[in-house]
N, C-alpha and C positions, 0 to 999 in steps of 0.2 A: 352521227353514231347513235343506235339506240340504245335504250338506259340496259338491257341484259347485257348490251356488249361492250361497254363501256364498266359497266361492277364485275363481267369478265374479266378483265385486263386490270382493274382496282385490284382484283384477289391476286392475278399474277403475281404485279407488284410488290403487292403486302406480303407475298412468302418468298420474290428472291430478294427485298430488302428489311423483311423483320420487319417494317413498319411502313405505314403510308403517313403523310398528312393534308391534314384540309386543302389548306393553302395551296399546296404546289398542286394535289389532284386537279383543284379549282384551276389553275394557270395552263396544265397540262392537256386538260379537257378541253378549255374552253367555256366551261360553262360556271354558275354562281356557286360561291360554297355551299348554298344552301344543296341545288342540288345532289352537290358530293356528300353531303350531309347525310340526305335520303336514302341514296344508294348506297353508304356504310350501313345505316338502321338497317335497309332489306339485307345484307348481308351480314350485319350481326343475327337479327330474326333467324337467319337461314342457317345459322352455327359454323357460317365460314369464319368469320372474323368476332375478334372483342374490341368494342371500341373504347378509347384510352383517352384522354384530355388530348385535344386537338386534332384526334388520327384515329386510327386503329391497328391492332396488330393481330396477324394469323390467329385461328382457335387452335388453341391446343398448342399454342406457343413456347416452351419449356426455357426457352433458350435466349427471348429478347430481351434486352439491356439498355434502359432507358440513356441517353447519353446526359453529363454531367451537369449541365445548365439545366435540365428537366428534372433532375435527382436533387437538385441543390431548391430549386422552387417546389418540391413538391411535399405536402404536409408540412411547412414548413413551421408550422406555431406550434405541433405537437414536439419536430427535431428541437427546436427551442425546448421547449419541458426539460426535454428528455437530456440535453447536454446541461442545463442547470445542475439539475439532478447529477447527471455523470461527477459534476466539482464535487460532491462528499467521497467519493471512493478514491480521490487522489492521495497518496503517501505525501506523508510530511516531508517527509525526502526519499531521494530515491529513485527508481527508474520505470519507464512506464512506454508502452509499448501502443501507436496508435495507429489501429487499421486505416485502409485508405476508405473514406466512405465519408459521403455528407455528414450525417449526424456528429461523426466522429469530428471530422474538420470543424465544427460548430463548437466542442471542447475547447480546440487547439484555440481558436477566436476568445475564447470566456477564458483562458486559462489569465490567472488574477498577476499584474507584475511582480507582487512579492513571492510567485511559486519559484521556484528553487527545485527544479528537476534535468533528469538525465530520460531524455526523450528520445526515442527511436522511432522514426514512422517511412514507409514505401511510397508513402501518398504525397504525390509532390504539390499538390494546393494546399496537405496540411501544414507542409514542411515550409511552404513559403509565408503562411501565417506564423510561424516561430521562428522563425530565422532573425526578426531582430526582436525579439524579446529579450530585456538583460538576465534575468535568472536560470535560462533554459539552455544547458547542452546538449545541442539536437545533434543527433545523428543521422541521417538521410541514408534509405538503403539502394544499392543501386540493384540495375538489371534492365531490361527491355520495358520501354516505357507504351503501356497499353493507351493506342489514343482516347478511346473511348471513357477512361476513368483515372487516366492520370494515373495509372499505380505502376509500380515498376515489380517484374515477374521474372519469372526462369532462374536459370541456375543461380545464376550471382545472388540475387535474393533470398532465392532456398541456403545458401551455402551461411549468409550473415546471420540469417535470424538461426542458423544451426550452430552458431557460436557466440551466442549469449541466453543470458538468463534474466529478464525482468519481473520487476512487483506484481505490474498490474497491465495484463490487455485490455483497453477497448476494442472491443471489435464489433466489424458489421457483417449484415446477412442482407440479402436479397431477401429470401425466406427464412422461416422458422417453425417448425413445429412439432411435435412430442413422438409423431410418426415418421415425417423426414426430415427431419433431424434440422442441419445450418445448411443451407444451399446458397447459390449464386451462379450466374449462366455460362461464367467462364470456367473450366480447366485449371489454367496456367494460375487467376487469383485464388479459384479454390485450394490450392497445393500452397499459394502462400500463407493465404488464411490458418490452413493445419498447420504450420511451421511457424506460425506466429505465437497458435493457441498452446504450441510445442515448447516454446520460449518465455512461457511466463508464468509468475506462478500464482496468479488469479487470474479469472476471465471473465469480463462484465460485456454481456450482449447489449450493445444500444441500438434497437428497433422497435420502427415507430407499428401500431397495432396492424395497419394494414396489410401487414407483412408474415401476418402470421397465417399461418392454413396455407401462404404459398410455397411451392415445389418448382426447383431453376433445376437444368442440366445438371450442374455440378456439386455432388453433396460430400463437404467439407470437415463433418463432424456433428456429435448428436448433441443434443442438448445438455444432456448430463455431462456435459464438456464442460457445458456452464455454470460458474459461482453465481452470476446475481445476472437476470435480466430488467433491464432499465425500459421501460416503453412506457405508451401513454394511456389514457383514462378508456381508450376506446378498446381495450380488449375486454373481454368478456371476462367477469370475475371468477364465472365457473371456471373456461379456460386458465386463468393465471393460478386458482386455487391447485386444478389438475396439473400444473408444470412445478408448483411449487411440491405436492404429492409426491412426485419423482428426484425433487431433488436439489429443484433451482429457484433459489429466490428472488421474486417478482416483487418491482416497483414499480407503478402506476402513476409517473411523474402528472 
């Protein structure tokens, strides 16, 4: 096969599976990563594709969703800051509400044994790091459990977090910014996100800098939704000055 019609079939790929990677292109060709390597470069160049740590995914992608094990390794010393940081905004007592989303599961891990709360989270890797903590009454929401992020959605979901009232949400975002607003690439988590941010009565965004200026499929609520965003040293200070301007206060863990 020559290399046009072989990065032919690479773009296929990459837009009916959302993403390609090295490795398997490598196996699936036949030939060295390196090669596959090349032939992503000429089709990033060409503005077919953006290339991602290990792969590439379509241009103009609105909708790809890294899966959990690449969410959880990735920026991974910034998510650290940034759930450090998260411990000041916990109530003394009281109840507190944790999106499903890496950073946030990095709280649910640092939460200190003598906390003493009343925890509600959808995210079942958060939920299985508190499950034997002695201080914490967790609650586990149920619903349609999405493979891809472990979070549970749809009605059931919608209907729990529509009958309670918590302190404080963490939550997360795929994207963020002062233009589009909280996004993320599913539908079904975006609807639970707003019924989350519905159920509490503070909101602290934890996302890490790279995540800002990006736009997902589905947008979940504007920034001014937000009480305090929690990120790290990498955003731009004009940026954080401009969101604080509007209304939300930024920390730069």
């Amino acid at each position: 096969m020559y290399a046009p019609e072989r990065q032919q079939e690479i773009l296929r790929l990459a837009r009916d599976g959302g993403r390609v990677d090295v490795l398997s292109l490598a196996e699936e060709f036949k030939v060295t990563a390196e090669t596959i390597r090349r032939d992503l470069k000429a089709l990033d160049r060409a503005g077919l594709v953006r290339r991602v740590h290990g792969g590439a995914i379509p241009a103009g992608r609105l909708d790809f969703e890294p899966d959990l094990a690449e969410r959880e390794g990735t920026a991974a010393d910034e998510k650290d800051h940034i759930a450090r940081a998260a411990l000041a905004e916990l109530p003394g007592e009281g109840s507190v509400i944790l999106d499903a989303g890496s950073t946030v599961a990095r709280v649910a891990a640092a939460l200190p044994l003598e906390s003493t709360l009343t925890v509600v989270t959808h995210g079942l890797p958060t939920a299985a790091r508190l499950a034997d903590h002695p201080g914490i009454q967790l609650h586990l929401i149920g619903g349609r459990v999405r493979q891809r992020t472990r979070a549970a959605v749809d009605a059931w979901a919608l209907r729990a977090y529509g009958e309670i009232r918590a302190d404080v949400l963490f939550l997360a975002a795929n994207g963020f910014s002062a233009d589009g607003g909280l996004t993320t690439p599913d539908l079904a988590e975006a609807a639970v996100k707003r019924a989350a941010v519905a159920a509490a009565r503070r909101v602290v965004l934890l996302a890490d800098s790279a995540k800002h200026g990006q736009e997902h499929f589905a947008r979940f609520g504007d920034l001014s939704d937000v009480d305090l965003l929690i990120t790290d040293t990498g955003l731009d200070p004009d940026d954080a000055a401009a969101i604080e301007a509007a209304g939300t206060e930024v920390v730069r863990a």
